[in-house]
C-alpha positions in Angstrom: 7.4 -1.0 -1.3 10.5 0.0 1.3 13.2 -2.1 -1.3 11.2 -0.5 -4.3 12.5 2.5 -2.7 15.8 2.1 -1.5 16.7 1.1 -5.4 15.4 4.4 -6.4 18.4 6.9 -7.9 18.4 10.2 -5.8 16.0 12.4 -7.7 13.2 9.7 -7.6 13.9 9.2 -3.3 13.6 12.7 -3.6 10.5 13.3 -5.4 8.8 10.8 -3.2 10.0 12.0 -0.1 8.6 15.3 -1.5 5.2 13.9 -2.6 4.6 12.2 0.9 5.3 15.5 2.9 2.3 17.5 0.2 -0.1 14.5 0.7 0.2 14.7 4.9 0.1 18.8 4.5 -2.7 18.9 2.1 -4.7 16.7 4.4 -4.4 18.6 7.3 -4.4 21.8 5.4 -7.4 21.1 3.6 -9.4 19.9 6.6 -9.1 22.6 8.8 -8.8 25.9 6.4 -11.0 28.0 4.2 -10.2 28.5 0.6 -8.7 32.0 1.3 -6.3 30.5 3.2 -5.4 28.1 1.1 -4.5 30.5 -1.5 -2.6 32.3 0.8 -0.7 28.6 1.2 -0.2 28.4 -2.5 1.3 31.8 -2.6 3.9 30.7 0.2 4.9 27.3 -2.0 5.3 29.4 -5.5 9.2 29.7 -5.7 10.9 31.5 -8.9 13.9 29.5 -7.7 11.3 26.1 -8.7 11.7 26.7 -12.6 15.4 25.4 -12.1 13.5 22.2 -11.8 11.0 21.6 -13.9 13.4 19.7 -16.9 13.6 17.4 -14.0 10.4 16.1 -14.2 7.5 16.3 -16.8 4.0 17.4 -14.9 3.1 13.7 -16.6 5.6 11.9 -14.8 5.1 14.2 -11.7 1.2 13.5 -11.5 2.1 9.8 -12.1 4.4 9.7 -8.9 1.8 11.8 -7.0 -1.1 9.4 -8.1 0.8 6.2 -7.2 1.8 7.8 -3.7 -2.0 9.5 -3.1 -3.0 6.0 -3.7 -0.5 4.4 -1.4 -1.1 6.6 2.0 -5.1 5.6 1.6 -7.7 7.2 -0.1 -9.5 11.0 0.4 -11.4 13.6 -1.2 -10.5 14.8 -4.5 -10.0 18.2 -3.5 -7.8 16.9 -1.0 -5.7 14.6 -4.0 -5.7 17.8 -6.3 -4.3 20.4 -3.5 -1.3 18.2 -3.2 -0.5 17.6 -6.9 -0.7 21.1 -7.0 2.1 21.5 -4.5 3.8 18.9 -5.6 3.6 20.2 -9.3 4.9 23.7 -8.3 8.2 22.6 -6.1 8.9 21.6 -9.6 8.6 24.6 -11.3 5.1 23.9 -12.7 2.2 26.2 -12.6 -1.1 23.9 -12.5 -4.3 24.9 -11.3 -6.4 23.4 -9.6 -10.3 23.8 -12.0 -13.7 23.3 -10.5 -16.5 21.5 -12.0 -20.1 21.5 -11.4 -23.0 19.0 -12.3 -26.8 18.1 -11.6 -27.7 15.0 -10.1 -31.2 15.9 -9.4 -33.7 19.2 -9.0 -32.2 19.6 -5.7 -28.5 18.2 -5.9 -25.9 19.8 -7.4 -22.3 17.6 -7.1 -19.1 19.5 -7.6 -15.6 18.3 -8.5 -11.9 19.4 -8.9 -9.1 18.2 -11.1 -5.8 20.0 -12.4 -5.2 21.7 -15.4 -1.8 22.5 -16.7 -1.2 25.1 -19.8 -5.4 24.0 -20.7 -4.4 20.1 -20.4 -6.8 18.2 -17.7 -4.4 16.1 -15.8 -7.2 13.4 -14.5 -6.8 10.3 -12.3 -8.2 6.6 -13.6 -11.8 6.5 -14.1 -12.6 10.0 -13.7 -14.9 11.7 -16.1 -14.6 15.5 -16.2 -16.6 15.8 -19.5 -19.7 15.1 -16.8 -19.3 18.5 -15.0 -19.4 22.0 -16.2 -16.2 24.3 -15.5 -16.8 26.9 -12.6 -15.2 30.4 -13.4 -13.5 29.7 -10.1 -9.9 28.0 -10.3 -7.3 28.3 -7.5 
C-alpha cells in the first residue's frame, strides 16, 4: 500500500492524506460528542474558499477514495464512515448530507441507518440497501 502511494501524483497524496485525517477525527468525534455538536463541527469545516476545489474531484471519485481508505484503517459504524465522507466531501467544495433512515425489525426493534446524499443522489457503500429503511425528516 506504502509504494501504491508514493506513485501517486500530488493531488491524489493529497486527498489521501486528507481522507486519513477525517476518518481518525470522525472516530473520535463521533464517539465522544452529541449531534449538536457535531453540527457545530460541520459548520467549522464548511469553507466558501472549498468551491475552488471541487473540479478537482467528482463527489464519485471522492466517496471512492474515502470508501477504499474507511476500509483500509478497519472497519466502524456507519454513522461513523458517513461523518467522514461528509468532511471529506466538503474540503472539496461539496455540500453532501448526511440522511437518516429508519426500519422495523420486529414489534419492539426499530434499526436506524445513515448514508449520504448529494444534490438527491444516495451515495451508498457495497452491499448496502437503503430502499429497506424509511427517510427520517432529520438530515445533518
Amino acid at each position: 500500500m506504502f509504494f501504491k502511494f508514493i506513485n501517486l501524483d500530488l493531488k491524489r497524496k493529497i486527498i489521501v492524506l486528507r481522507c486519513i485525517r477525517f476518518v481518525f477525527l470522525s472516530k473520535f468525534l463521533v464517539s465522544f460528542f452529541d449531534l449538536k455538536a457535531l453540527k457545530r463541527v460541520i459548520r467549522l469545516f464548511s469553507s466558501p474558499k472549498a468551491k475552488k476545489l471541487s473540479k478537482l474531484f467528482s463527489p464519485e471519485e471522492i466517496f471512492i477514495i474515502h470508501d477504499r481508505i474507511f476500509r483500509f484503517f478497519g472497519s466502524s459504524t456507519c454513522f461513523k464512515r458517513c461523518f467522514s465522507a461528509k468532511l471529506l466531501m466538503m474540503s472539496y467544495g461539496h455540500t453532501p448530507d448526511i440522511v437518516f433512515g429508519v426500519k422495523k425489525n420486529s414489534p419492539s426493534e426499530l434499526d436506524g441507518h445513515p448514508w449520504i446524499e448529494l444534490d438527491g443522489k444516495p451515495y451508498i457503500n457495497e452491499g448496502e440497501n437503503i430502499n429497506l429503511y424509511t427517510r427520517s425528516e432529520f438530515i445533518l
